[in-house]
C-alpha positions as CSV (number, residue, x, y, z in Angstrom):
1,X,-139.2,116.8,5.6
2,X,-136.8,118.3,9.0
3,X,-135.7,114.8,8.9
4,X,-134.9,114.7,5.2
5,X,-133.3,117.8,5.3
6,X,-131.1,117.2,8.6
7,X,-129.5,113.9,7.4
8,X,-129.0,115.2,3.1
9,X,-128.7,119.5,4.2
10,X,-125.0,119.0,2.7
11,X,-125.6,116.8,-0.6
12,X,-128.8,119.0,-1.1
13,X,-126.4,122.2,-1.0
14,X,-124.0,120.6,-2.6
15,X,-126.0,119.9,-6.0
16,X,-127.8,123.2,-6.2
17,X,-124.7,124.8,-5.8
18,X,-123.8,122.3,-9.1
19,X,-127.1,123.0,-11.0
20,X,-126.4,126.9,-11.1
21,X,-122.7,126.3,-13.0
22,X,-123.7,123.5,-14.8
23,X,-127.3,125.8,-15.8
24,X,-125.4,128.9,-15.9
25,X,-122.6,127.8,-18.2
26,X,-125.2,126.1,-20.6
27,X,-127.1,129.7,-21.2
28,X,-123.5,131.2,-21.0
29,X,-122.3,129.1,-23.9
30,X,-125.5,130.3,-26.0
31,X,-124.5,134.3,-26.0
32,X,-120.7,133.4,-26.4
33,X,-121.3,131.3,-29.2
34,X,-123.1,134.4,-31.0
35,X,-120.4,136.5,-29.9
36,X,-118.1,134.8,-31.5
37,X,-119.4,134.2,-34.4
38,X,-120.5,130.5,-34.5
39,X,-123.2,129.0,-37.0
40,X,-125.9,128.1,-35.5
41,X,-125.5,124.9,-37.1
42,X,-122.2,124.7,-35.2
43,X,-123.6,125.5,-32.0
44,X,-126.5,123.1,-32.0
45,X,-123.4,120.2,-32.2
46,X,-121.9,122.3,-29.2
47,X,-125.1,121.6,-27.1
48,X,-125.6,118.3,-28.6
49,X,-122.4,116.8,-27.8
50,X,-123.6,117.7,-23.9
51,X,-125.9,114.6,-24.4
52,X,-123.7,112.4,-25.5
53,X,-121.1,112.3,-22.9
54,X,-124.2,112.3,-20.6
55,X,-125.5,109.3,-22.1
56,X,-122.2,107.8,-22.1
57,X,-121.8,108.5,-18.3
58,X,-125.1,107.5,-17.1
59,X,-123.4,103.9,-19.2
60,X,-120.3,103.9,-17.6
61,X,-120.2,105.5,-14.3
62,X,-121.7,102.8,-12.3
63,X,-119.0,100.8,-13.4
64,X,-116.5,103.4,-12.2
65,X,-117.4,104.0,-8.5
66,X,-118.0,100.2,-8.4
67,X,-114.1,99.6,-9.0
68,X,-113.1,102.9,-7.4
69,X,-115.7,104.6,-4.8
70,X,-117.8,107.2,-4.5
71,X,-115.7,110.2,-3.0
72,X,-112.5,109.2,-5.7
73,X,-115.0,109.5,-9.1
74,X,-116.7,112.9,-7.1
75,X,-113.2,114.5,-6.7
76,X,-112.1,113.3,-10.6
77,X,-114.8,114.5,-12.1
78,X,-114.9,118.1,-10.2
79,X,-112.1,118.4,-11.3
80,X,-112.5,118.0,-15.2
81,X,-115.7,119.8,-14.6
82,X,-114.1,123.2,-13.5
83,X,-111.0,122.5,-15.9
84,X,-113.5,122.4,-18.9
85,X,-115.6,125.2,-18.0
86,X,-111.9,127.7,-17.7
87,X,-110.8,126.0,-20.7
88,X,-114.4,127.6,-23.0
89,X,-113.0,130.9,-23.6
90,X,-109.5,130.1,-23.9
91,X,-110.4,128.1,-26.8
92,X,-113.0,129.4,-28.9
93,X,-113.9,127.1,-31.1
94,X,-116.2,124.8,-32.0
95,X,-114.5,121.5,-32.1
96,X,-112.6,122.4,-29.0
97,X,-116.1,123.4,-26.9
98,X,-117.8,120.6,-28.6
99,X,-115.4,118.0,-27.2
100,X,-115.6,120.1,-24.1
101,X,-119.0,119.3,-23.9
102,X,-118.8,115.6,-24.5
103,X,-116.6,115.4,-21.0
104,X,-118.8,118.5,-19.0
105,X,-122.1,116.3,-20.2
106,X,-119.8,112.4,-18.8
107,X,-118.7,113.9,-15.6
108,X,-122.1,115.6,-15.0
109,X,-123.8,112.2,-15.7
110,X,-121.0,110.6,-13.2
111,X,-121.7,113.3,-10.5
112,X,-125.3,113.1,-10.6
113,X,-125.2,108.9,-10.5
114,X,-123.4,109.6,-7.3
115,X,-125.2,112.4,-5.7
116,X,-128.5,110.5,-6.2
117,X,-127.1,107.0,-4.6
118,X,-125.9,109.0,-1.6
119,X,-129.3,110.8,-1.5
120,X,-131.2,107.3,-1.4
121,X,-129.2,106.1,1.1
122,X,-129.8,108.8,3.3
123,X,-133.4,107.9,2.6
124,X,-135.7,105.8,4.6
125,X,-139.0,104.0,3.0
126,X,-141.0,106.3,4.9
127,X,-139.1,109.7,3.3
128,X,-137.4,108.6,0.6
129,X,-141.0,110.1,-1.4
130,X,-140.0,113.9,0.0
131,X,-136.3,113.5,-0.7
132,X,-136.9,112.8,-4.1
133,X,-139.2,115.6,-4.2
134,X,-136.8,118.0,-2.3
135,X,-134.0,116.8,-4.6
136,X,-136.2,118.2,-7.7
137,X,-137.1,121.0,-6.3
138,X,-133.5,122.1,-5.7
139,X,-132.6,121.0,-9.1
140,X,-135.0,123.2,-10.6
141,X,-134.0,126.3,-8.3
142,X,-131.0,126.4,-9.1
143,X,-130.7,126.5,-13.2
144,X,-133.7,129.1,-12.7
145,X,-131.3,131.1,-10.2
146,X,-128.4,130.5,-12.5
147,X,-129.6,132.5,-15.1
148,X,-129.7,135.9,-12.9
149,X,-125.9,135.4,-12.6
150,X,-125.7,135.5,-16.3
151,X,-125.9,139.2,-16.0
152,X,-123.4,139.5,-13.0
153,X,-119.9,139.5,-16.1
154,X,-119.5,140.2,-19.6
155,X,-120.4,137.4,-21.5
156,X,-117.5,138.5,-24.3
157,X,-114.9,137.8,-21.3
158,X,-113.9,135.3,-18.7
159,X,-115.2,136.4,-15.5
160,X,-119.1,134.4,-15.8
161,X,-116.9,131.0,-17.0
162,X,-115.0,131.7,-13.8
163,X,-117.8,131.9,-11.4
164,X,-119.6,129.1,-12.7
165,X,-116.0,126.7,-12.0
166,X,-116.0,128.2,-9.0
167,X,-119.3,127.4,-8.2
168,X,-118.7,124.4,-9.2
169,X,-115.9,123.4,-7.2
170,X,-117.1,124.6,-4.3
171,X,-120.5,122.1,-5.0
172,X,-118.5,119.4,-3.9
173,X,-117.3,120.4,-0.6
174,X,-120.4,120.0,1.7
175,X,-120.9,116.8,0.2
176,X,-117.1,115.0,0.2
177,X,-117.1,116.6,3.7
178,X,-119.8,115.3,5.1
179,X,-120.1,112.5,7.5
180,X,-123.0,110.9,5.7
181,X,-121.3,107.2,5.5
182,X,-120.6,106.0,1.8
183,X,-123.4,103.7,0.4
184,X,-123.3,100.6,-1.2
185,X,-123.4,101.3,-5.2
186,X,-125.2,98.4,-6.8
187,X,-127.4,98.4,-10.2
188,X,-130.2,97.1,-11.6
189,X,-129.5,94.9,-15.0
190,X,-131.8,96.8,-17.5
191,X,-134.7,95.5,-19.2
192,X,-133.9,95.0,-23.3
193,X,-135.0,98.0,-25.1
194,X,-137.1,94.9,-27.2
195,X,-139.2,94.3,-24.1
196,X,-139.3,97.5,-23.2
197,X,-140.9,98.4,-26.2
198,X,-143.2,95.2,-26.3
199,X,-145.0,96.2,-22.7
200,X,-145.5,100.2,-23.3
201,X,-144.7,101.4,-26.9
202,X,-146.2,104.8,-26.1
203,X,-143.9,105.0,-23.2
204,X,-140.7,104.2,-25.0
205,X,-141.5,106.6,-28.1
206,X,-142.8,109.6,-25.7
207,X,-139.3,109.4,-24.2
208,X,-137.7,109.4,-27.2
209,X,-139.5,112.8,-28.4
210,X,-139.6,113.8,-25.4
211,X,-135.3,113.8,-25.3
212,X,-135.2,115.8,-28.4
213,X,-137.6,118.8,-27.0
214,X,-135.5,118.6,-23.8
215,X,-132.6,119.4,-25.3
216,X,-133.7,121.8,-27.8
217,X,-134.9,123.5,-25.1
218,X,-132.3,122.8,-22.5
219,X,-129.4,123.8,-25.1
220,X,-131.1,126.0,-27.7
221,X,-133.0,128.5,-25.8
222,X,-130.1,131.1,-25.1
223,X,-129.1,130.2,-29.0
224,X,-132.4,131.3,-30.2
225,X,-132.9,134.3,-27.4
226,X,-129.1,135.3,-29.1
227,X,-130.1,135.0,-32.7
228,X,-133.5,137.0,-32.6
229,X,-131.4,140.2,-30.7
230,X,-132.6,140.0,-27.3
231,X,-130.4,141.4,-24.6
232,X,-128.7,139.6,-22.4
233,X,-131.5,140.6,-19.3
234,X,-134.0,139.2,-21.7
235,X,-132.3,135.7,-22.4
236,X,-131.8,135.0,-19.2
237,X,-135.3,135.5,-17.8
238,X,-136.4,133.6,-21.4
239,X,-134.1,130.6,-20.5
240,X,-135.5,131.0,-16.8
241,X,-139.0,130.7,-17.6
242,X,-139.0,127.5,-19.2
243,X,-137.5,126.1,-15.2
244,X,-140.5,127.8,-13.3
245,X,-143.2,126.5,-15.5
246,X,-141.7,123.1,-14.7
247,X,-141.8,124.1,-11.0
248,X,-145.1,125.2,-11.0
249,X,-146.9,122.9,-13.2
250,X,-145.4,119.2,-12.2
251,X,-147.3,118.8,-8.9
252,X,-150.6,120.0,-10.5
253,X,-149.9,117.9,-13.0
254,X,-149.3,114.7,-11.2
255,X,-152.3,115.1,-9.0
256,X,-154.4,114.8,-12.5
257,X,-152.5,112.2,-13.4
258,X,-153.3,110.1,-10.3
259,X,-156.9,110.6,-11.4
260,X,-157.9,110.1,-14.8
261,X,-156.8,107.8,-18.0
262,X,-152.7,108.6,-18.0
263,X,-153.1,108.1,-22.2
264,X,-155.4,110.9,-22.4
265,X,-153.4,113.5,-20.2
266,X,-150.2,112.1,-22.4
267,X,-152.4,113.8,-24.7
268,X,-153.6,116.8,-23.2
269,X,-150.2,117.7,-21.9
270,X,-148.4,117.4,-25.7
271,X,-150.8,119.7,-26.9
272,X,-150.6,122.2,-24.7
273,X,-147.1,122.0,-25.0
274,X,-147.3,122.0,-29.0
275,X,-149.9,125.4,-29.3
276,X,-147.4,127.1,-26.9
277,X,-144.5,126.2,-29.1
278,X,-146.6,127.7,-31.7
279,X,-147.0,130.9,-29.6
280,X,-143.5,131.3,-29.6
281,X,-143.7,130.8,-33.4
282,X,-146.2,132.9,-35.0
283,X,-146.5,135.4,-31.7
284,X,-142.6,135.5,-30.2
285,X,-142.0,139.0,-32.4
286,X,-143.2,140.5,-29.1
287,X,-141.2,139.2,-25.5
288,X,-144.2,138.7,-22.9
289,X,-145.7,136.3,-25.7
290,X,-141.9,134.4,-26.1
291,X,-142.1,134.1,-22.3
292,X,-146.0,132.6,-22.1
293,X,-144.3,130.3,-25.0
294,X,-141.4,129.0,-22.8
295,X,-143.9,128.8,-19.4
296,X,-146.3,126.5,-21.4
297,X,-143.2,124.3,-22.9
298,X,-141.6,124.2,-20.1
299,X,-144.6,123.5,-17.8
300,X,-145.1,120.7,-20.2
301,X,-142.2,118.9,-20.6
302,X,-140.9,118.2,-17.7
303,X,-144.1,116.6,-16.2
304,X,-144.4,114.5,-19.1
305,X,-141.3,113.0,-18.4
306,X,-142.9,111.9,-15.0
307,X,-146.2,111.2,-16.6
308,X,-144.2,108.6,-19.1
309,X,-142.6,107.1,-17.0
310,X,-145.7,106.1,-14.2
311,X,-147.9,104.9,-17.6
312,X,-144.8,102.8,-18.2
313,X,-145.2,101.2,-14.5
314,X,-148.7,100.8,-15.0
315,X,-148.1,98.0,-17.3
316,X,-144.6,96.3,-15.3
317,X,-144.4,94.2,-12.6
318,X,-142.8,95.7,-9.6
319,X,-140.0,93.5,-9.7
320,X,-139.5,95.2,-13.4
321,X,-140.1,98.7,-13.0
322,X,-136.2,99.4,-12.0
323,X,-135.2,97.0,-14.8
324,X,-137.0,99.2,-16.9
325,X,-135.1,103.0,-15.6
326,X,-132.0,102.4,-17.7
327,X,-133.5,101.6,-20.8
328,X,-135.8,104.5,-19.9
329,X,-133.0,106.6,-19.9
330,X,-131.2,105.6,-22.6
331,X,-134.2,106.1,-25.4
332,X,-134.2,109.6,-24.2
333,X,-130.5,110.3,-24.4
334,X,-131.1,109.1,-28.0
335,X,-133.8,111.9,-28.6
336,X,-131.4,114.2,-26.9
337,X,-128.6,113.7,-28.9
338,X,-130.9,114.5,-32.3
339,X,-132.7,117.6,-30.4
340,X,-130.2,120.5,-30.7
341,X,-129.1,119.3,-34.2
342,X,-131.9,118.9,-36.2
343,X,-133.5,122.2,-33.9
344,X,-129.8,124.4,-34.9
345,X,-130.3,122.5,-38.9
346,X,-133.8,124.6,-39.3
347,X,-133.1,127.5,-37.1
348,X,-129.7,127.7,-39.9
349,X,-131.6,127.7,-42.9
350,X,-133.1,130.9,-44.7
351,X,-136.5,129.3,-45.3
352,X,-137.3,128.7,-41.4
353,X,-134.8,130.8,-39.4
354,X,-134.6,131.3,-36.0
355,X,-138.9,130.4,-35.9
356,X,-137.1,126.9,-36.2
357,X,-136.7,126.6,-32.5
358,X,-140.7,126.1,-32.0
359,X,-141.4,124.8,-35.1
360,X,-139.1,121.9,-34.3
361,X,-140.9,121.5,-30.3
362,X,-144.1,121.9,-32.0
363,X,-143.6,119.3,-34.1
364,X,-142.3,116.7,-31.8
365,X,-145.4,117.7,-29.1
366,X,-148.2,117.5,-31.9
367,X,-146.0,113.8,-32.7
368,X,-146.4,112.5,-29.4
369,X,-150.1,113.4,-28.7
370,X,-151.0,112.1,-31.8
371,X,-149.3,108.8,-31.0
372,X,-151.4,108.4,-28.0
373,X,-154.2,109.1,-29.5
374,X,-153.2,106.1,-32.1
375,X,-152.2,103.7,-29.2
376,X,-155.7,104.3,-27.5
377,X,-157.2,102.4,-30.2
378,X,-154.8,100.0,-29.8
379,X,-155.2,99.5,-25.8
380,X,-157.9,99.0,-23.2
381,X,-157.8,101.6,-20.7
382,X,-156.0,100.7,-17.3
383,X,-158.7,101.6,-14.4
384,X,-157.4,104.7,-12.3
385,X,-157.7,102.3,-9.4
386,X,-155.4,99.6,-10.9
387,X,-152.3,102.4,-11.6
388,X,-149.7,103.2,-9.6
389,X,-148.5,106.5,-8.0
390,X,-146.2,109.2,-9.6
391,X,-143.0,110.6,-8.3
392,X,-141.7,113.9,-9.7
393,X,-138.5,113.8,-11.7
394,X,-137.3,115.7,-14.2
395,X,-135.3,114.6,-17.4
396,X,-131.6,116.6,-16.2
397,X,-131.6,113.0,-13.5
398,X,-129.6,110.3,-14.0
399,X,-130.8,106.7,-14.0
400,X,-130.3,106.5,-10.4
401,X,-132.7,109.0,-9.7
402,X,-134.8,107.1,-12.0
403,X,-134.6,104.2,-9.9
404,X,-135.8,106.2,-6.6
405,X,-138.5,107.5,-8.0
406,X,-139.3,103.6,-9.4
407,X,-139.4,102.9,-5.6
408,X,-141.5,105.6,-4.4
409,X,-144.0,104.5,-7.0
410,X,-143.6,100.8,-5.9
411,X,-144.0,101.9,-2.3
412,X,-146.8,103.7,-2.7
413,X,-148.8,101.2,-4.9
414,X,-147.4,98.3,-1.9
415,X,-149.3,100.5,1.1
416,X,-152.1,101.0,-1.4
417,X,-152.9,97.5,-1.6
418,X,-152.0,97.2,1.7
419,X,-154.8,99.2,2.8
420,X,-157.2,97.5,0.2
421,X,-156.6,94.4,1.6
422,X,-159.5,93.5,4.4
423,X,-158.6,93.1,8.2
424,X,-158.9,89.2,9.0
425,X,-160.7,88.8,12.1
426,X,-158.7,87.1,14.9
427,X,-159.5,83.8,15.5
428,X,-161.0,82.5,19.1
């Protein structure tokens, strides 16, 4: 870990500094948007339109640093990054913060592509396991810390959009400064979404839900915590909530999953996930029951995203299994794109009403434990013994980050074997 941490201290700074503005001006957006008067219709496009320039980045910024390098597409993109983020309440609209979004959610994608190369280069086989884990963990710190500066400006003025460009800009300084050399960027050529489908259906349709529940929560929390009336204290520990249940629950988690028939904790998982949704929904009049709501969602998605990705391995060759990351990817940016939309459609509508914000992750978590359920009649189990490792990641990574974890998990299952295999006596 010392070692980790002595040869990536300044790319590791440099992206929590990034995950508190880009997690602090998501919540931010939320209140501002009910400030201003925004539909909630209108705002669920707003967050939405995050996922599609994300998707579109995690597409096209590969292609970008291969013509260009790593330190030019860094500097671009901070730059549009804090441009966009000065630019919300200058122009308060929705169009204008919805195309906003589009190139926040592309140059996030771009930045985190690059990051997460750097970080595996600075990686050994021997560490590259605890950086990944490191990398998460700092990830997940700071959106959770981003959420106490929410209360540090007036959401009705500019001063929190200022802090979080600054933040922002200054991300990128321990990292472009650093003397960590510049790696060599090269991709894998994805698996077709065809195959990918053909060798682990549950996989590919758990990441598809699970992109739509993401997102819902990642860009329609603070909506909701807005629309019900709670205070600006209370949305930000609400928003925050749904981060430290992921913290605290993925390593549990994963050790179960290491241990026991992946389908059946596929399953386990959605439905915890889907009666604390419905917490939130028939409880979440009082606030300690809205916050056991977001712990349990939270705790629950983003191990499943870890959880659907090792089941996916289980059934690839290792020569595959970073084939496989971008189509991974891209079937969840799919779900994404839907989430906030179809969540902001009920939570719009007089019938369902703000309640539409769990109904919508209850739905989708019932839907994909009930899918595994169907596909375990459809497919003998794997032996524990016969599956390979998982590596913590959450669904805010790019593919790249993908693609370490698909190493680590490679690695792992290699020295497994490895150790399987019996010593040969040596001949006389």
């Amino acid at each position: 870990m010392l070692q980790v941490l002595s040869s990536a201290w300044a790319l590791l700074l440099g992206m929590g500094l990034l995950m508190v503005g880009n997690g602090l001006q998501g919540t931010l957006l939320g209140v501002r948007g009910e400030i201003e008067g925004f539909s909630t219709l209108e705002m669920s496009f707003v967050m939405s339109a995050y996922f599609v320039g994300f998707l579109g980045g995690s597409r096209l910024a590969p292609e970008m640093i291969r013509r260009v390098g790593h330190v030019r597409v860094f500097a671009a993109l901070a730059s549009f990054i804090s441009a966009v983020m000065i630019m919300y309440p200058m122009l308060a609209d929705p169009i204008a913060w919805s195309l906003g979004r589009v190139v926040i959610g592309f140059c996030f994608s771009g930045v985190y592509v690059t990051a997460e190369s750097w970080l595996n280069n600075a990686a050994n086989n021997e560490n590259r396991g605890q950086a990944l884990s490191l990398y998460m963990i700092v990830q997940m710190a700071g959106v959770v810390s981003a959420q106490a500066l929410l209360l540090v400006g007036d959401p009705a003025g500019y001063e929190t959009f200022v802090i979080a460009s600054i933040l922002v800009s200054i991300s990128f300084a321990p990292i472009l400064l650093s003397i960590s050399p510049t790696p060599a960027f090269d991709t894998t050529k994805p698996m077709t979404l065809r195959q990918l489908m053909e060798t682990s259906p549950l996989g590919c349709v758990g990441m598809f839900l699970l992109g739509g529940i993401f997102s819902a929560q990642f860009g329609m929390s603070a909506v909701y915590g807005a629309q019900v009336g709670l205070s600006l204290v209370e949305i930000s520990i609400f928003v925050a909530v749904f981060y430290i249940g992921a913290v605290l629950l993925q390593f549990p988690l994963g050790w179960m999953s290491d241990r026991m028939d992946r389908r059946v904790l596929i399953i386990l998982v959605s439905a915890v996930g889907g009666v604390g949704a419905v917490i939130g929904m028939v409880l979440g009049v009082t606030f300690t029951m809205l916050l056991v709501a977001a712990f349990f969602i939270g705790g629950m998605t983003s191990p499943l995203y870890s959880l659907l990705i090792a089941y996916t391995n289980d059934y690839l060759e290792y020569d595959d299994m970073s084939a496989a990351s971008g189509g991974l990817v891209f079937i969840n940016g799919l779900g994404a794109i839907a989430g906030p939309i179809i969540t902001g459609w009920l939570m719009g509508t007089g019938v369902v009403g703000p309640k539409g914000f769990f109904l919508f992750i209850a739905t989708l978590m019932f839907a994909m434990a009930a899918y595994a359920a169907y596909r375990m009649t459809q497919r003998v189990y794997t032996p524990v013994d016969e599956t390979g490792a998982i590596a913590p990641i959450y669904p805010t990574s790019s593919p790249v980050a993908l693609e370490v974890a698909q190493e680590v998990a490679i690695e792992a299952a290699q020295d497994e074997q490895d150790a399987q295999e019996p010593t040969r006596a040596p001949e006389l």
